[in-house]
N, C-alpha and C positions, 0 to 999 in steps of 0.2 A: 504494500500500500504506500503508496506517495505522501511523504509529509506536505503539511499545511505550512506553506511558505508564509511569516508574519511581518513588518513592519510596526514598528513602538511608536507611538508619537506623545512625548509628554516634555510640559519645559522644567520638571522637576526630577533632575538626575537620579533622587533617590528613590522615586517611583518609579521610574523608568527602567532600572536594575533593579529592586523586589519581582515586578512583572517580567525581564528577562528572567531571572533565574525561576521563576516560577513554569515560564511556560519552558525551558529548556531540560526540565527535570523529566518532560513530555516525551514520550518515544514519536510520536504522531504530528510533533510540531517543529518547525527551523524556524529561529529567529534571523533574518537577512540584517536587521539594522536596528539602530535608533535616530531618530528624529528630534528639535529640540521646540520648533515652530514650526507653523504652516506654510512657511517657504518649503525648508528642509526637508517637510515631508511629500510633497509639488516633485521635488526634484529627485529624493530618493526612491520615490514610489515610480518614477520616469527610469530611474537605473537598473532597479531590483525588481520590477513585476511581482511583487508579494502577492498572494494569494486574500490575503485579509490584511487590512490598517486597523491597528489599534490607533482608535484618532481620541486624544485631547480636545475639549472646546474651546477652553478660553488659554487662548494663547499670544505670546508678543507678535509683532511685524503680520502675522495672519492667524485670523482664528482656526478652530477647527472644522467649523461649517463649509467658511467660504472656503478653505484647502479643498475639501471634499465635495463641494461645486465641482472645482476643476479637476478633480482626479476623473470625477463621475464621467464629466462630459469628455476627457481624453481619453477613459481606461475604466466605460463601464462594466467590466467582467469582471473587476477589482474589488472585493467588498469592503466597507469602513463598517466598522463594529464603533461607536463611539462611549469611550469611557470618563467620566465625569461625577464630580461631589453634586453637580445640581439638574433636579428635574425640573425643575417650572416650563411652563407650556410654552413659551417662546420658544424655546431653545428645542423643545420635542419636536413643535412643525418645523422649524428652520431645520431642522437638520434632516427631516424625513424628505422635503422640499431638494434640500441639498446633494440627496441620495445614500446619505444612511441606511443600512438595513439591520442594523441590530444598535439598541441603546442601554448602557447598563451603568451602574453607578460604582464610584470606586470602593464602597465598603461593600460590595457583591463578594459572596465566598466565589474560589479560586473555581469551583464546579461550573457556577455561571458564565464566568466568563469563560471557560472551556466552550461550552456549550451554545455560548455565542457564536465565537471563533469555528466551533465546526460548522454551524448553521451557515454562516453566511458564504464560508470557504462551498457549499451547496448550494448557493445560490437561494437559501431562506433566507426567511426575517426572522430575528425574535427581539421583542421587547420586554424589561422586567415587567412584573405584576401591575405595579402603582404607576409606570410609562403605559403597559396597554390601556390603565382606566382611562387614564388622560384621552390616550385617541378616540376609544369608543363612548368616551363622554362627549366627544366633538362631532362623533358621527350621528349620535343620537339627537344632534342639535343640526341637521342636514334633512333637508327634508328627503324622502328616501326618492331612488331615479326611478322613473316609471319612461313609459314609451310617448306620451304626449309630451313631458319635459323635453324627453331628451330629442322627439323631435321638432323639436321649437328652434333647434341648434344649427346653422348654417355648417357645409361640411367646414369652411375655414373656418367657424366658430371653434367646430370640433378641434383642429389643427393645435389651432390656438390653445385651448383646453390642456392638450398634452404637453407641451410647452408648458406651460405655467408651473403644471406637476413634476415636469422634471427638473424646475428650478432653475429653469432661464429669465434673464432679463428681459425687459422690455426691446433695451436692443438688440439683444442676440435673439429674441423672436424675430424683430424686423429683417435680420441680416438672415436668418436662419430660412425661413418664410418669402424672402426677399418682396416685401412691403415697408412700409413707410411706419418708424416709430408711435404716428397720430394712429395711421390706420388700426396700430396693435393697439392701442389704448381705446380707441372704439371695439376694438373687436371684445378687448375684457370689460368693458363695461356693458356691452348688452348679454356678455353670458352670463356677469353679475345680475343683471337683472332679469335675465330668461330664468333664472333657477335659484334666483329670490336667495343670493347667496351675498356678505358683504364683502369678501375681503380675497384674498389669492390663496391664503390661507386652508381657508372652507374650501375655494375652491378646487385646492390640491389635495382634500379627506375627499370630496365629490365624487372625484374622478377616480380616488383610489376605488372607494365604496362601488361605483357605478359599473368596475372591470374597464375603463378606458386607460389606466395604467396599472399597475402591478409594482407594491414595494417588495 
């Protein structure tokens, strides 16, 4: 069986060596590196093709969100497992937005995050208990998709839609899309209001909810 190639990313050297030696003690795990910021880890994840980033949130020079924008958007078969002291709901959409597929907190026994790290290394999600309520307390605040909603949707509506979910900008809609920045800010506002949704937020649980994206 092929070990699960890792990358560390934390800017605290002495969490960052507890969790090498923790996962090195692993027969089923290689650590390729450590990271110190979301630069570092931009670029080491561009060197090493880790199979899973252990990503940091809050970090110097880049956080751990926006790193994992970009890794997403260059090297979506790459999973980020994000590990972090804070849940609050900003940080959970931004980062599932971002392309996180696993969120776990850093006093998680060592089982969890194993169990993260294999999930995502398979191209699952998993969330701890207290991050799932979060999401499906936001889903339950969505009104659910049915077929007249969703045919209300222009297919670039739709377009758009997926876009948002996988946490592109505005411009990188325009440019992606190849339309004009106005046009993408019309295009998100009538599907905000086609589906009685306020924010990109919502609209990125929507989508996941409705099967137009998949975390």
């Amino acid at each position: 069986m092929d070990k699960i190639s890792v990358l560390i990313v934390d800017d605290h050297t002495l969490f960052r060596r507890g969790i090498r030696k923790m996962l090195e003690a692993e027969d089923t795990i290689q650590v390729l590196g450590e990271a110190s910021n979301g630069n570092e880890a931009i670029e080491l994840t561009r060197q090493l093709i880790p199979d899973v980033v252990l990503m940091d949130i809050q970090m110097p020079e880049k956080d751990g969100i926006e790193a994992t924008r970009i890794i997403h958007r260059e090297m979506p078969h790459i999973g980020v497992v994000y590990i972090t002291m804070y849940e609050n709901d900003e940080f959970v959409y931004r980062g599932l937005q971002a392309g996180g597929k696993a969120y776990i907190l850093k006093d998680a026994d060592p089982d969890t995050m194993l169990r993260a790290i294999c999930a995502v290394a398979k191209g699952e999600s998993l969330l701890g208990p207290t991050i799932a309520l979060k999401v499906i307390r936001q889903f339950d605040g969505i009104e659910k998709t049915n077929e007249s909603i969703m045919g209300n949707l222009t297919p670039r509506e739709v377009d758009v839609l997926k876009q948002i979910a996988d946490g592109l900008s505005n411009k990188e809609i325009a440019l992606k899309l190849s339309i004009s920045e106005k046009t993408v800010k019309n295009h998100i506002n009538n599907i905000l209001s086609k589906l009685h949704l306020y924010d990109r937020t919502q609209a990125t649980l929507y989508a996941i909810r409705s099967g137009i994206v998949k975390i």
